[in-house]
C-alpha positions in Angstrom: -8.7 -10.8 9.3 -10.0 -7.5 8.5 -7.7 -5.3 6.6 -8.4 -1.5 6.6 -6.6 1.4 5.4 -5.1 2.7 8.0 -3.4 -1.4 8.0 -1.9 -1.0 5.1 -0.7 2.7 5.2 1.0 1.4 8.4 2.5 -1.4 6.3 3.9 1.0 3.7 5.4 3.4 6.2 7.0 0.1 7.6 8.6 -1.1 4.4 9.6 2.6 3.3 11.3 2.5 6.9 13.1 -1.0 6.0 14.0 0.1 2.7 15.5 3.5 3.8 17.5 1.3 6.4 18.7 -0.4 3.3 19.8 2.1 1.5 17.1 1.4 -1.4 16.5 4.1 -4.3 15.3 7.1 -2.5 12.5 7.4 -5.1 11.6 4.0 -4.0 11.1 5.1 -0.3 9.2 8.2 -1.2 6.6 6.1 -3.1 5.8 3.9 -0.4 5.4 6.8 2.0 3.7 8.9 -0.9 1.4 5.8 -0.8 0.9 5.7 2.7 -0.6 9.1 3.4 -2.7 8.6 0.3 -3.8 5.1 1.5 -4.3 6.7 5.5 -6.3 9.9 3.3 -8.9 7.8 1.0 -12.0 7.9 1.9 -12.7 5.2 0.3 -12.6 1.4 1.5 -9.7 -0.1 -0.1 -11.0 -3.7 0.7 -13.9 -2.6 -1.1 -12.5 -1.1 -3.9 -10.3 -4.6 -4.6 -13.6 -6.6 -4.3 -15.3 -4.7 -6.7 -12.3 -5.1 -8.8 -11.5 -1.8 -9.5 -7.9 -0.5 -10.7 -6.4 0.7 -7.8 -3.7 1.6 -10.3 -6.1 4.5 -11.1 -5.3 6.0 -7.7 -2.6 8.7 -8.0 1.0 7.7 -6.9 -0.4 3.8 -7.1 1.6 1.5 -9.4 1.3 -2.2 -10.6 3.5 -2.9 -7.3 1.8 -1.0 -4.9 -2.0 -2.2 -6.4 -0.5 -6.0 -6.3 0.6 -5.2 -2.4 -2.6 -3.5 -1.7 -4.6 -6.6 -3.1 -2.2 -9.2 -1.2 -3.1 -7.3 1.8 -6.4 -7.0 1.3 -6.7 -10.9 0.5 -4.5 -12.8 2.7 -4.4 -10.1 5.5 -0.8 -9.9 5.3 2.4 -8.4 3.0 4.6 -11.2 2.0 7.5 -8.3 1.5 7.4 -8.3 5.3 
């Protein structure tokens, strides 16, 4: 399955929603939905930014957990947070 941004923005938006429902760290939250508009905004492939093995880490507001989500996504077409 084909993963494209728009995907995985909607995944972050759905895990900021899950951990807002929890409660989580609000800073927490705000990243993943930070993440998600920058993620729905790139105009660049993020599939084909993980094959060429760039550092997504290098995108602003994207972290070692967010990168390692993004490259989950992107390789087994799914987020095993979910």
């Amino acid at each position: 399955m084909a993963v494209h941004n728009a995907d995985i923005a909607a995944i972050f938006e759905k895990i900021a929603d899950l951990l807002e429902i929890e409660d989580a760290n609000p800073f927490r939250v705000r990243a993943y939905r930070n993440a998600a508009r920058l993620v729905q905004g790139l105009t660049h492939d993020l599939k084909a930014m993980v094959e060429a093995g760039e550092d997504l880490t290098e995108l602003p507001g994207i972290g070692e957990d967010l990168a390692k989500k993004i490259i989950e996504m992107v390789t087994t077409g799914h987020c095993s947070f979910l």
